[in-house]
C-alpha positions, 0 to 999 in steps of 0.5 A: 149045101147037102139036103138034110144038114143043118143050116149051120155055120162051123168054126175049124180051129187047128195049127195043122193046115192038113186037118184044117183043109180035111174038115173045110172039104169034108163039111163045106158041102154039107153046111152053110159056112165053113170058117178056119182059124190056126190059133185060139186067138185067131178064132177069137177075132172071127167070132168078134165078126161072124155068128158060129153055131158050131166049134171043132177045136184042138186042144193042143194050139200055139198061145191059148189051148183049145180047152182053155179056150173053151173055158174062156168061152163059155164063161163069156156067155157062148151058147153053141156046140162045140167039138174038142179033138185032140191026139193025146188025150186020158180019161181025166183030159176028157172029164176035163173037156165035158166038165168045161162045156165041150159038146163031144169029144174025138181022138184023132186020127179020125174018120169021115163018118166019126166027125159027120156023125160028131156034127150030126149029135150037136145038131140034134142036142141044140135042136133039142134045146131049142124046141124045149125052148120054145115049148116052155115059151109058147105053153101057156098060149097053145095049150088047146092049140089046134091046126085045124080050122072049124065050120063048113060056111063060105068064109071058112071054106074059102079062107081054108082054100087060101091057107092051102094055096099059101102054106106051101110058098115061102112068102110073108104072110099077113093076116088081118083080123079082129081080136079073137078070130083065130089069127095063130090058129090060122098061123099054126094051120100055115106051117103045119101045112108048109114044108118048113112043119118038121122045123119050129113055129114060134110065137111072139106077141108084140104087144106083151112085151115092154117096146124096151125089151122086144129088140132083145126078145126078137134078135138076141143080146150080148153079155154087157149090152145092157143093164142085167145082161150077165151072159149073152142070149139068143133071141126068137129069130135064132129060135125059129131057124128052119120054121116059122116066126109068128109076129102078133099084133105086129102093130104094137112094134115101136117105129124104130124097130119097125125099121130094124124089123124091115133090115133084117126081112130085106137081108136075112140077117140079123144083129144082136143088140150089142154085138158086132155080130151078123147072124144070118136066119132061115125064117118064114115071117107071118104077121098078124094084126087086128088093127087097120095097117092101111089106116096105121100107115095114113097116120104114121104109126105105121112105116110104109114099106114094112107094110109093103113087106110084110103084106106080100100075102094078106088072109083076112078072117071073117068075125063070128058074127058074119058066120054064125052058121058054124057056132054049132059045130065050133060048139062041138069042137070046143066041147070035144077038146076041152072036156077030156082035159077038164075032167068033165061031161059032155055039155048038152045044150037045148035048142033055146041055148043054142038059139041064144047062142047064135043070136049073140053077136060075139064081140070077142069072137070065137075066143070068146065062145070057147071062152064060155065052153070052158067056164060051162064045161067047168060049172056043168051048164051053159054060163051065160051070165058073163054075157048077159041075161036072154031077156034083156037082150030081148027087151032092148031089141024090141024096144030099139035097134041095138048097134054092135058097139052099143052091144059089145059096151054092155058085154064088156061092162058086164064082164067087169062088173063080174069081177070087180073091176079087174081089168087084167081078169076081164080082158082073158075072159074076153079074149082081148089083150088088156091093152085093147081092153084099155082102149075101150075104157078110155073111149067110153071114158071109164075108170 
């Protein structure tokens, strides 16, 4: 495949076998799969088995016309690209064409480059869809979203050295952490640093999607393959061609499709749900989980061999509490960072604030400090009532050791106590999936 072409695969429909061997010569070198059919119909039964990204059809063609055809198949759900060429043509037949769904429209006789530079156009109209896709899906999640990795202590240093080393190779990735310790950050910092940075970075939290509905987020669905599904759709393997698919909190993933996940890294391939279709895909996999995979493999929630799979690089990140010498500077990133969005001052903390700040032990992590940023850069002081009062912290160390889970219960049940009970608000002002947050409640026996 010539460098800089789309990893596509091209449908040529045309009864004039002259035409049909011109486009396979033409656009077989430069893409990944040329398919050829004569007729409508024939068409039709290659894409019952075969995924086409891409449609160059004549209009005229024995049976079904090229232009009813494409009605036919927009109507059915088919979201790719689709050339219509014809040799007779008016100004009405191409309104027609544009109005049906076609994504260009070329008179023949043409040339090399007018159907290089037709194909060149989809392309970048469907990369275009696909990056507004995938904006709108991450927005909410990235809207601080930062490649860069802060604080100068041995761990940081250390774990920038590896995302250096691995960025550029092409390997599953997976990293490992507790909740909050930058694992999407580190994700980012991967592809941006890889040489798939120009292609998308899409991701997907396992854990916020119902276990019946993550099979169609992840591959896609057919018209028809289920309840609600009015039009077929493709899914954030389609999406992420070219660049990154983050997985996070992969061990959410039901063990069922635990194995389809397993298929489709081992074959490059991917089956929508309801369709007979295989679809192949060029996606890196960086996987991230704040569980233990090892222990979750021992106790069967967990398949062995995805493990294996996805564990052919393992990053571990360090929790805030073993590198709080980088609390200042993570302090001052944040500040930089959220303040010009926030319309607000600079914070300017005390060095008794900063003190209480690096004595915390952070159950949430570095989410949980930027958390706090952004609740001080909004009220204009340091809010430390969400974690709770310097003296009190004092008091019960004097009194007795305090063990971190004794630590982050109280931190937790304060949160809660702050908004009510309200389990959904206190798991984002902790920085933890509400799941997580869940967990917690049931071990301590809480509401």
């Amino acid at each position: 495949m010539a460098e800089g072409w789309p990893y596509w695969s091209i449908l040529v429909v045309d009864d004039e076998p002259g035409m049909r061997n011109f486009l396979v010569k033409t656009l077989g070198p430069r893409c990944q799969t040329v398919h050829e059919a004569g007729s409508a119909e024939d068409g039709a039964a290659l894409l019952r088995d075969h995924h086409v990204d891409l449609i160059i059809l004549d209009i005229a063609l024995p049976g079904m016309n090229g232009l009813a055809w494409l009605k036919d198949l927009r109507e059915h759900g088919y979201t790719g690209q689709v050339i219509l060429i014809t040799a007779f043509a008016d100004l009405d037949t191409a309104i027609e064409a544009l109005r049906a769904g076609a994504s260009d429209f070329i008179l023949k006789p043409f040339r090399v480059p007018q159907i290089l530079n037709a194909v060149r156009r989809c392309y970048e109209s469907a990369r275009l869809a696909r990056e507004n896709f995938v904006l709108r899906h991450t927005l909410a999640r990235s809207q601080f979203a930062d490649n860069g990795l802060v604080g100068r202590s041995a761990q940081i240093a250390e774990l920038s050295a590896s995302v250096r080393r691995v960025a550029p190779v092409n390997s599953t990735v997976l990293l490992q952490g507790e909740s909050g310790t930058g694992k999407e950050l580190v994700a980012r910092a991967l592809h941006a640093l890889s040489p798939r940075a120009q292609g998308p970075f899409v991701p997907v939290n396992c854990a916020s999607v119902s276990p019946e509905q993550m099979e169609s987020e992840l591959f896609g669905h057919a018209k028809g393959a289920f309840a609600g599904a009015t039009r077929a759709r493709d899914g954030l393997f389609y999406y992420a061609q070219g660049g990154t698919l983050f997985l996070d909190e992969v061990a959410e993933l039901p063990l069922a499709l635990q194995a389809t996940l397993l298929r489709a890294l081992e074959d490059l391939q991917i089956r929508p749900v309801g369709s007979q279709q295989l679809v192949p895909v060029n996606v890196r996999i960086i996987a991230a989980t704040n569980r233990d995979l090892q222990q979750e493999v021992a106790e069967g929630r967990f398949r062995k061999d995805l493990y294996y799979r996805l564990q052919v690089v393992e990053l571990t990140l360090p929790p805030l509490r073993e590198h709080k010498e980088d609390i200042p500077d993570l302090v001052q990133h944040f500040t930089s960072q959220l303040a010009p969005v926030l319309g607000a001052l600079p914070l300017q903390l005390t060095a008794a604030e900063m003190d209480y700040l690096t004595q915390y032990d952070w159950p949430g992590n570095v989410r949980e400090l930027r958390n706090l940023i952004e609740r001080s850069l909004i009220l204009g002081t340091l809010n430390v009532s969400a974690l709770y009062a310097m003296d009190k912290k004092r008091r019960a160390a004097s009194a007795q050791p305090t063990d971190l889970h004794t630590l982050e219960k109280q931190h937790i049940l304060a949160v809660l106590d702050s908004v009510q009970g309200d389990k959904t608000q206190a798991a984002q002002l902790l920085g933890i999936s509400r799941r997580t947050l869940e967990r917690r409640c049931a071990e301590w026996a809480l509401p």
